[in-house]
C-alpha positions in Angstrom: 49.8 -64.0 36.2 52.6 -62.9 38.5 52.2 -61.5 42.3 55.1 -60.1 43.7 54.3 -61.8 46.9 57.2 -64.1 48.5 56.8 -67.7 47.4 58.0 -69.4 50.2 59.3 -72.2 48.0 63.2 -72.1 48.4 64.5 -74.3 51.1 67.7 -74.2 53.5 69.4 -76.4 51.6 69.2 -74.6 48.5 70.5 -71.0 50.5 73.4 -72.7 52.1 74.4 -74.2 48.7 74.2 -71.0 46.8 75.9 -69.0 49.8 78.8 -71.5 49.6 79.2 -70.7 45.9 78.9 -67.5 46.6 82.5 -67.7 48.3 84.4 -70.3 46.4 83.3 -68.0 43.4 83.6 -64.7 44.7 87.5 -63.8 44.1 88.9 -60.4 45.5 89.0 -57.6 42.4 92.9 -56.4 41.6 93.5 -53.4 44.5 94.2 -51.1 41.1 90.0 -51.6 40.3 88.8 -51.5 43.6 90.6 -48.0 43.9 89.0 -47.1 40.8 85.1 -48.4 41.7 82.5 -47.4 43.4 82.1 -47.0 47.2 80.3 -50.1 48.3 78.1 -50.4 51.4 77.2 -53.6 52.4 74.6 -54.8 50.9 71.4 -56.9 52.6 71.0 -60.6 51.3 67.5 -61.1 49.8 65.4 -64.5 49.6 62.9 -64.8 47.6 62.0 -68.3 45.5 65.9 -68.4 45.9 68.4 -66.5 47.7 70.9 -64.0 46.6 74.2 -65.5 44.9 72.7 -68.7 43.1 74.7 -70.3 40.3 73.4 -69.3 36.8 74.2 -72.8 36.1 70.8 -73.7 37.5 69.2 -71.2 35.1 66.6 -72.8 32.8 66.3 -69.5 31.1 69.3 -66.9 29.9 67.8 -63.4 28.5 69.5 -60.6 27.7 68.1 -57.4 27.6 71.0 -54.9 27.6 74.9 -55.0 27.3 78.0 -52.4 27.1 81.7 -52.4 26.3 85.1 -51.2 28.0 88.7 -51.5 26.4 86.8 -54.0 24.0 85.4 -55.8 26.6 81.8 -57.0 26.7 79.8 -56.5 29.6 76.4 -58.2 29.3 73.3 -58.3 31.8 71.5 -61.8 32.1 68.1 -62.6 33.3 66.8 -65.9 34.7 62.9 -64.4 34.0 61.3 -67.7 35.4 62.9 -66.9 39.4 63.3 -63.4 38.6 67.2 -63.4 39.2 70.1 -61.9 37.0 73.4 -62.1 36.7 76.3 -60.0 34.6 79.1 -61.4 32.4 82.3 -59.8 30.7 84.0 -61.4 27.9 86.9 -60.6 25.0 89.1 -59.5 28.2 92.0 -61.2 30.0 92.6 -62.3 33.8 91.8 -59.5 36.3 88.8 -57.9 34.5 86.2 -57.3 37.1 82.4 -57.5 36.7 79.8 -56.7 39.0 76.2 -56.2 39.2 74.1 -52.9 40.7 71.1 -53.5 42.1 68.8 -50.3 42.6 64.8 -50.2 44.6 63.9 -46.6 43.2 64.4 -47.3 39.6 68.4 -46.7 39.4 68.1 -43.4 41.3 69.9 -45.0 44.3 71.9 -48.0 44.8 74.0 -47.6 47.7 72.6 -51.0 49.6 73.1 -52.9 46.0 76.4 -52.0 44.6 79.1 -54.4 43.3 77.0 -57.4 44.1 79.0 -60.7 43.1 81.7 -58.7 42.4 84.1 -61.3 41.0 87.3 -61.1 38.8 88.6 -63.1 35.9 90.8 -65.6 36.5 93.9 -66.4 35.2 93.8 -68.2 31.6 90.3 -66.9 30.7 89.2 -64.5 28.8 85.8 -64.2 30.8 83.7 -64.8 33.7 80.4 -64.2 35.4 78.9 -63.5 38.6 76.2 -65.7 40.7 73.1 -64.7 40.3 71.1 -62.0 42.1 67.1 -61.5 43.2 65.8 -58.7 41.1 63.7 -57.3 43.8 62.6 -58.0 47.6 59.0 -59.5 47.6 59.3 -59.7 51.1 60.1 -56.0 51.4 58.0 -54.8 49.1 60.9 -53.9 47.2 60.5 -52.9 43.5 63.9 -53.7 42.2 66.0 -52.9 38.8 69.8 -53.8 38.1 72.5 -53.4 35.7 75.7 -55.1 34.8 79.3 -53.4 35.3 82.9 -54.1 34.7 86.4 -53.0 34.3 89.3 -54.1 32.7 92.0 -54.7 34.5 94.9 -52.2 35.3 92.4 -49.9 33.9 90.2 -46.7 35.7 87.0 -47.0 33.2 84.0 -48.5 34.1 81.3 -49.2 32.2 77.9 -50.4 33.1 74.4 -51.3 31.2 71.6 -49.6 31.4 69.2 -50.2 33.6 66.6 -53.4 33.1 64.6 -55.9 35.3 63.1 -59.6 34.6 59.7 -59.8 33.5 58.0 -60.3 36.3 55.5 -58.0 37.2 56.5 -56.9 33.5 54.7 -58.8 31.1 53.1 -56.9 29.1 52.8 -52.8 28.3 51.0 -52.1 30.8 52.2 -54.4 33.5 55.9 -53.3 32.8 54.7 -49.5 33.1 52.9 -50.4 36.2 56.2 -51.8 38.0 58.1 -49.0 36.8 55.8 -46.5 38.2 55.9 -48.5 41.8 60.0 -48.0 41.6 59.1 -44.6 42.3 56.6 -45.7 45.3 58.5 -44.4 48.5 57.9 -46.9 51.4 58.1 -44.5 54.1 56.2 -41.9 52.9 53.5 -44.1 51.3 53.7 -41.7 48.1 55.2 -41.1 45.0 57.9 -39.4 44.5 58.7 -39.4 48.2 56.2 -36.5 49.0 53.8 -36.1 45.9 50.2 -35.0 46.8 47.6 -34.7 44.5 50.2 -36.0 41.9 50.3 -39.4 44.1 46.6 -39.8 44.2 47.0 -39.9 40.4 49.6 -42.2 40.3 47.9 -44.6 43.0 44.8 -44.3 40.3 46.8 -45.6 37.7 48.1 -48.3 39.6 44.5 -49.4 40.6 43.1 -49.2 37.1 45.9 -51.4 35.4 45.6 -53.5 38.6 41.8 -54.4 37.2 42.3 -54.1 33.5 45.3 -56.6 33.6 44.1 -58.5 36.3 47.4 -58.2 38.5 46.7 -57.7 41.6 50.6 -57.4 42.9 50.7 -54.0 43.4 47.2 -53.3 45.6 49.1 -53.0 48.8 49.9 -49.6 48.0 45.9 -48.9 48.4 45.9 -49.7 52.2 49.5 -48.6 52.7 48.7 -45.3 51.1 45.7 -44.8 53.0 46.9 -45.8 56.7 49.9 -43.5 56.5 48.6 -40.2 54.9 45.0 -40.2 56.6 45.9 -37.6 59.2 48.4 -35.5 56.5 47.6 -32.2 56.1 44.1 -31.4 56.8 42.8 -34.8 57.4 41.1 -37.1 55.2 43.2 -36.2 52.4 41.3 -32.5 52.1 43.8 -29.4 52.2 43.2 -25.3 51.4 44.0 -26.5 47.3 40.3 -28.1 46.5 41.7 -29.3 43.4 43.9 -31.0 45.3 40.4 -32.8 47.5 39.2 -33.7 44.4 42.0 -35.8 42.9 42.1 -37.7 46.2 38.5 -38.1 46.1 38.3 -39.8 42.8 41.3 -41.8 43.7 39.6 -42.9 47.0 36.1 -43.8 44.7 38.4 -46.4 42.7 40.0 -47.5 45.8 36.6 -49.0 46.6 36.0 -49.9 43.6 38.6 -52.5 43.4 38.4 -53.5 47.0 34.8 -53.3 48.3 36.4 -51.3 51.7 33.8 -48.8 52.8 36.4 -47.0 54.2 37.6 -45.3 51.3 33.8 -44.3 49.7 33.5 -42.9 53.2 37.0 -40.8 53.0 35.7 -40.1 49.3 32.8 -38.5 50.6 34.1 -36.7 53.3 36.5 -35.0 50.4 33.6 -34.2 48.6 31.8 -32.7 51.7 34.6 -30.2 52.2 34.2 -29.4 48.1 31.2 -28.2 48.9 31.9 -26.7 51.8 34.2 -24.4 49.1 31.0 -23.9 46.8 30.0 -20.1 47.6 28.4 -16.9 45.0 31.1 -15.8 43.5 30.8 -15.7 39.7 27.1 -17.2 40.5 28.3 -20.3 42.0 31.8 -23.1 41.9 34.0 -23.9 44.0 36.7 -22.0 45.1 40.0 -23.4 43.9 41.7 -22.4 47.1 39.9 -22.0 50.5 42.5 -18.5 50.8 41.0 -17.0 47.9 37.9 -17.0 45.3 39.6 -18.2 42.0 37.3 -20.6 40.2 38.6 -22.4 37.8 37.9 -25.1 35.0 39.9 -28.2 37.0 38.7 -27.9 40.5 34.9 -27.6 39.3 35.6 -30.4 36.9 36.5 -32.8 39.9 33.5 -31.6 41.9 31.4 -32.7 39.0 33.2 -35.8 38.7 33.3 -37.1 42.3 29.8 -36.2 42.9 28.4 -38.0 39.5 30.4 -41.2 40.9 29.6 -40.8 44.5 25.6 -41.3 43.3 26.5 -43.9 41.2 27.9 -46.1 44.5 25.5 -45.0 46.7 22.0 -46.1 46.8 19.4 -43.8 47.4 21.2 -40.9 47.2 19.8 -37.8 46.1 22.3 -35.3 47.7 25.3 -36.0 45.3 23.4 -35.9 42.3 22.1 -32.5 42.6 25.7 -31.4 43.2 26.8 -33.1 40.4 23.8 -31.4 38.3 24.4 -28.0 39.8 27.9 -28.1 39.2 27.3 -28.8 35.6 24.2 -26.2 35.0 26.8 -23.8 36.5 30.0 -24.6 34.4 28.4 -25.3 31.0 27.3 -21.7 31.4 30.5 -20.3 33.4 31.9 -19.1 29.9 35.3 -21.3 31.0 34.3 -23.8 27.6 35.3 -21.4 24.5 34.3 -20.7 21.0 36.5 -23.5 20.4 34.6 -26.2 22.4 38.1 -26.1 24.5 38.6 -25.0 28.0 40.7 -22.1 29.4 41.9 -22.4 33.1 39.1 -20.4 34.7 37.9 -17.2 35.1 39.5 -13.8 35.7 37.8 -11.3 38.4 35.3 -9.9 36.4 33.9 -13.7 36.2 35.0 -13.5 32.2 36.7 -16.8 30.7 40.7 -15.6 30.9 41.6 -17.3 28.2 44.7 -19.2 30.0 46.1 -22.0 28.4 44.1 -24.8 27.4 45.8 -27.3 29.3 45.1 -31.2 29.0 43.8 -32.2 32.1 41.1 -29.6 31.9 39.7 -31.1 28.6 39.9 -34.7 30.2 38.2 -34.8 33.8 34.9 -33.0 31.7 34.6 -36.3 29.9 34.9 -38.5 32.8 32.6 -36.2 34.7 30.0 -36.3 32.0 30.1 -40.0 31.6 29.2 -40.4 35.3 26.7 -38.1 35.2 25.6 -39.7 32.4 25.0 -43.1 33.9 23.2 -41.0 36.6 20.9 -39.7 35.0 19.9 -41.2 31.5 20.5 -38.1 29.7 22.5 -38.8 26.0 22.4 -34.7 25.7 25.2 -35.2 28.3 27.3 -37.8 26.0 26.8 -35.4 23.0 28.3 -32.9 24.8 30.9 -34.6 25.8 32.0 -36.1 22.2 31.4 -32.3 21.2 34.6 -31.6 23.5 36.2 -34.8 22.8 36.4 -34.6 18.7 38.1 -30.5 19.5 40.4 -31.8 21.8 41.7 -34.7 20.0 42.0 -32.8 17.1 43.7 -29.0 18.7 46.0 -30.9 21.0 47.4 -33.5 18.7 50.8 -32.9 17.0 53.3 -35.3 15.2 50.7 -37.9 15.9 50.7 -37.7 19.7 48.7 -36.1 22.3 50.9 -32.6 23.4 50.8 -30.3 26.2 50.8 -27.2 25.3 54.1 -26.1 25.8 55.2 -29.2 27.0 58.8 -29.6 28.1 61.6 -32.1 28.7 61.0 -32.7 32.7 59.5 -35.1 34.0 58.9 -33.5 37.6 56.1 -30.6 39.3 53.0 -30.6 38.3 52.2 -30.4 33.9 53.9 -34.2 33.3 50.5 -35.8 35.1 48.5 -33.9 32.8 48.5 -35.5 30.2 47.4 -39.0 32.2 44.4 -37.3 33.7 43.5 -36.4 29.8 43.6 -39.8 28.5 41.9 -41.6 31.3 38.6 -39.1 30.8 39.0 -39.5 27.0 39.2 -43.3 27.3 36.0 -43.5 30.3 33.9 -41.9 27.8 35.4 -43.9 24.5 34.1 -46.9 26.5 30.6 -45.4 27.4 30.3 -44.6 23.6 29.0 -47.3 21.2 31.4 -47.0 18.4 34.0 -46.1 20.5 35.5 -43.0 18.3 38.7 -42.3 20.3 40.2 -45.9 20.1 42.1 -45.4 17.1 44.3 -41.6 18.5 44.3 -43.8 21.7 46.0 -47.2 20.2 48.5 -44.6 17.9 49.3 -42.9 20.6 50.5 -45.2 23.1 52.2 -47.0 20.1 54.2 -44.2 19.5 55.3 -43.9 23.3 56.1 -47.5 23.5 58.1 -47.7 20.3 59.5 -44.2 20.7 59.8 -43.0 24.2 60.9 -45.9 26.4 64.0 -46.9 27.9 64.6 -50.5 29.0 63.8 -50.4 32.4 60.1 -49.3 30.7 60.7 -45.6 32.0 58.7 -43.4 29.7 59.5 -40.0 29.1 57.4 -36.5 28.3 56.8 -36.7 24.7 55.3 -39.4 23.3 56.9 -39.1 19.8 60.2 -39.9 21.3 62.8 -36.9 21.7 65.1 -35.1 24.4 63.8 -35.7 28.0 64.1 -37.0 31.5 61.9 -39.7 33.2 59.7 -39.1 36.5 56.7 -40.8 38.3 54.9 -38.1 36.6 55.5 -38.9 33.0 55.0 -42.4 34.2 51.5 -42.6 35.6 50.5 -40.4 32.1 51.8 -43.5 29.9 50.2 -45.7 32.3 46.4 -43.9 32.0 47.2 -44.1 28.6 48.5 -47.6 28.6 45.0 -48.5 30.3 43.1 -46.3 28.2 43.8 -47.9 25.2 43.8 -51.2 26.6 
């Protein structure tokens, strides 16, 4: 097991030496290429079990993931996976063909601090070279790092470079590689995803913490505490806003924080969301909550939450009696709302005349349900609520599956807004209640599926995309928690 923590193993001796090969190495590019490359800002040296520009020579380990050509040169990436370093080599060329390595912390988005890194040009009577070797990321910083190789031949104005790949640590395995891929896009101002993601962060950082106890890597728990400390105050305070949806995401997030950290602090923050819930819970349509607190909307995936944080808030508490009757009101109220069709599937919510308005049928709406259920479940003893709950389950797996894969209904190519978390919040309630169950029926559409995504909708930084068949589409945090939660739920 790997923790991106700094090591603290690499000594001065070893930094001067690498530093000094760094220059006696580091030849000039031809003025013709620099003209040609990228503008370079200068970019920070980073130490970690060795420092920046370390000869590859002292590599006991030579992967490569990923490689390109220009003017029928090669251009290949190299990884040193045991010290997490990489390097970039170009070949079949002549003297003055340049090669470089990028170095990016946001998952190739950016790179402005990490371009041309060991730039270095062939020398005269060879046909190749290579750079020193470069950290992948910045334990120290808390940096999540990804690189890629470059070159150009000389007297030429094309450049090619690789795609986009990292070491394997942190990156081990499915899951752990879709976890570090997902922290890429973990801004470390903000303390959220995407830079200023809301409920869509809290289901990221939930993702996180669940492959964080399924894999048993613990690297990535800082963004718990870090999340927590800088968004406490944001908005309304305690993560609550006017979008009670919105509460309830946080909520649930805030219940596994404490789960995998024992911190009272965040079941406290947990119920304090669900306090202002159901604050929101009023008459209209004979009970709910409101989906806003600036209107009387009730629909399927705010009441959904409700149920679900309650359930686990009585599950962590002892003694309680308060959270449980929510949880048991909230469900006496929706199973008869008319929200759950003839279809055992679930519309959005309910149209002013407190009628089921047969919205779409979206993902997430079918998911939370099963997770609520199960929770209420271990509350309360009652298989009636499991039955009910595989009752969804077998419709859902069946109307929402297509080319073998879990679909959105109408899903599209992005990867940004709101729909691409969807999906994740689907899989995660299918896959709490697969475990609750005995025979453990949804294993099988849960193993295909994430098989599919891996094999067919992956890039090799281990950026998933919005369909899980494979096909046309862009890569986002979003898309990338869902493959996590699916990652985890199929374990």
């Amino acid at each position: 097991m790997r923790a991106m923590r700094p090591l603290r193993i690499a000594v001065l001796a070893a930094a001067l030496t690498t530093m000094s090969t760094a220059v006696a190495q580091g030849a000039a590019p031809p003025a013709e290429a620099a003209s040609s490359a990228p503008s370079v800002s200068a970019a920070s040296t980073i130490c970690n079990a060795y420092c920046d520009a370390r000869d590859p020579a002292l590599s006991t380990t030579d992967r490569q993931p990923v490689s390109t050509s220009v003017n029928s040169r090669s251009i290949v990436l190299h990884f040193d996976d045991t010290d997490a370093m990489a390097w970039a080599s170009i070949d079949n060329g002549g003297a003055g063909d340049e090669v470089w390595l990028d170095r990016s912390m946001d998952g190739g988005r950016t790179w402005s601090d990490g371009s041309k890194l060991g730039d270095t040009s062939v020398p005269s009577g060879s046909g190749g070279w290579r750079t020193l070797m470069y950290n992948v990321d910045d334990w120290n910083n808390e940096g999540v790092g990804a690189v890629r190789a470059c070159g150009q031949a000389s007297g030429s104005s094309g450049i090619a470079c690789t795609s986009w790949a990292r070491t394997t640590w942190n990156a081990w395995s499915r899951g752990t590689a879709a976890a570090t891929a997902l922290m890429m896009s973990y801004d470390r101002g903000s303390k959220l995803f995407g830079g200023n993601g809301w409920w869509t962060s809290a289901n990221a950082l939930t993702a996180i913490i669940d492959d964080a106890r399924i894999s048993g890597m613990p690297s990535y728990k800082y963004a718990i505490s870090e999340t927590y400390d800088a968004n406490i105050n944001a908005q309304d305070g305690n993560f609550t806003n006017s979008y009670l949806d919105d509460t309830g995401w946080w909520g649930l997030a805030w219940v596994d924080a404490y789960d995998a950290t024992g911190d009272s602090r965040y079941l406290n923050t947990a119920r304090a969301d669900a306090d202002h819930m159901s604050d929101n819970w009023n008459d209209t349509c004979g009970g709910g909550v409101r989906w806003n607190t600036d209107g009387e909307y009730k629909n399927a995936i705010t009441n959904e939450l409700y149920l679900y944080l309650n359930a686990a808030l009585h599950n962590r508490i002892s003694g309680d009696t308060t959270y449980l009757g929510r949880a048991n009101t909230e469900w006496s109220w929706f199973q008869n709302s008319g929200m759950i069709n003839g279809d055992h599937m679930i519309n959005d919510g309910l149209n002013d005349s407190c009628v089921n308005n047969g919205q779409t049928t979206w993902t997430y709406n079918q998911g939370v349900v099963l997770g609520g259920l199960t929770e209420l479940y271990k509350a309360t003893g009652d298989s009636g609520l499991l039955d009910t709950a595989r009752t969804l389950a077998d419709a859902s797996t069946v109307k929402l599956q297509s080319g073998g894969v879990l679909r959105e209904p109408g899903e599209g190519d992005s990867c940004t807004g709101d729909g691409p978390s969807f999906k994740g919040a689907y899989v995660r309630g299918l896959g709490k209640l697969n475990t609750q169950l005995s025979d453990h029926p949804y294993a099988a559409d849960l193993t295909a599926w994430a098989n599919s995504a891996y094999a067919n909708d992956r890039n090799s930084l281990d950026q998933y995309g919005p369909h899980w068949a494979g096909g046309a589409g862009s890569s986002d945090y979003g898309c990338q928690q869902s493959v996590l939660d699916l990652l985890n739920a199929a374990g």
